[in-house]
C-alpha positions in Angstrom: 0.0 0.0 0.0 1.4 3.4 -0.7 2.1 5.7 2.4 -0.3 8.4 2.4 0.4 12.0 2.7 -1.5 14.5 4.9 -3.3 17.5 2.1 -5.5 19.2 4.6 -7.8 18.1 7.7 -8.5 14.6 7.1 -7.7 14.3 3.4 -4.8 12.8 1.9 -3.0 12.0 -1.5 -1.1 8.4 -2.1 2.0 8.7 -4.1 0.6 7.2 -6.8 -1.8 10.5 -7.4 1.3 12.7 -6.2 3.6 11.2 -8.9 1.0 11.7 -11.9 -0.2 15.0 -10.9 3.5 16.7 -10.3 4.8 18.5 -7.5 3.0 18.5 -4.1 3.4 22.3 -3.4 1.3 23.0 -7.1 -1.6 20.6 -5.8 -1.6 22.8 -2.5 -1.2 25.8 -1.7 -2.2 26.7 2.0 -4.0 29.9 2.4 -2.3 32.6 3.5 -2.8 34.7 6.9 -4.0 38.0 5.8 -4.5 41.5 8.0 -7.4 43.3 8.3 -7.3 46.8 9.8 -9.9 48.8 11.5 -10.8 49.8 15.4 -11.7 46.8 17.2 -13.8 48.5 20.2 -16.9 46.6 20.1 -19.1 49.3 18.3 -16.9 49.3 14.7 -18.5 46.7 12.1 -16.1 47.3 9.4 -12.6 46.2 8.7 -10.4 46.6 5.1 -8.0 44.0 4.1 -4.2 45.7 3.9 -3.3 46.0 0.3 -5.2 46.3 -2.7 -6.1 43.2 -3.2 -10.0 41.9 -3.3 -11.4 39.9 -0.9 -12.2 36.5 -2.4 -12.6 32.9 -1.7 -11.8 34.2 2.1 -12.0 31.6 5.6 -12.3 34.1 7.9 -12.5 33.2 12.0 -14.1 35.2 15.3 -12.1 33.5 18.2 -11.3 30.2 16.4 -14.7 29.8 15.3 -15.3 30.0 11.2 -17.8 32.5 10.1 -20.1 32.3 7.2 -20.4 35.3 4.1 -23.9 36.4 4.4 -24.7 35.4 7.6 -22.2 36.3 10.2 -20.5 39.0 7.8 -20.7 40.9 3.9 -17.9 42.0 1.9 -19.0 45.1 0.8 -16.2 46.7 -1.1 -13.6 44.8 -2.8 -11.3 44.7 -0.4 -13.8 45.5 2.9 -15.5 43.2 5.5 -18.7 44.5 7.5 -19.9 42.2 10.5 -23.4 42.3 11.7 -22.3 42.3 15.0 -19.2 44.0 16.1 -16.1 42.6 17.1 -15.3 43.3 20.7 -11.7 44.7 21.7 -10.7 41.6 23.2 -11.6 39.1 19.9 -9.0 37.7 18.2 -9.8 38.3 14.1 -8.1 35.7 11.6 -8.7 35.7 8.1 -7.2 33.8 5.3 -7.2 34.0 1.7 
């Protein structure tokens, strides 16, 4: 039996797969930790991404927990995040893209 490799979470490639599809690191790219900036006090809603990039295919997180687009938050510029209910000062904010 081939020796598995870990992808992600409970998934996982055999060599076999790994050899015919290339390289590991082109299969998988891990998402990438971005910032977010805005006044976390509790009362603010909205937060912008550093950069110019646009927010898309986002995992974003309110104190380890994963939130859902459209129902715990809206991006509602390209590059902005609005919660429905505002982070307070003391919530940790993780998104990755």
């Amino acid at each position: 039996m081939a020796q598995k490799k870990i992808l992600h979470a409970g998934c996982f490639l055999d060599d076999t797969i790994l050899s015919i599809n290339g390289n590991f690191d082109e299969l998988y790219s891990p998402l990438e930790i971005v910032e977010l900036s805005g006044e976390q006090n509790g009362v603010n809603t909205d937060f912008l991404i550093s950069g110019d990039e646009e927010i898309k295919g986002e995992v974003l997180y309110l104190n380890g927990l994963r939130q859902k687009r459209e129902f715990d938050y809206l991006v509602t510029l390209p590059n902005k995040i609005s919660f429905f209910i505002a982070p307070l000062a003391t919530d940790l904010i993780l998104m990755e893209m």
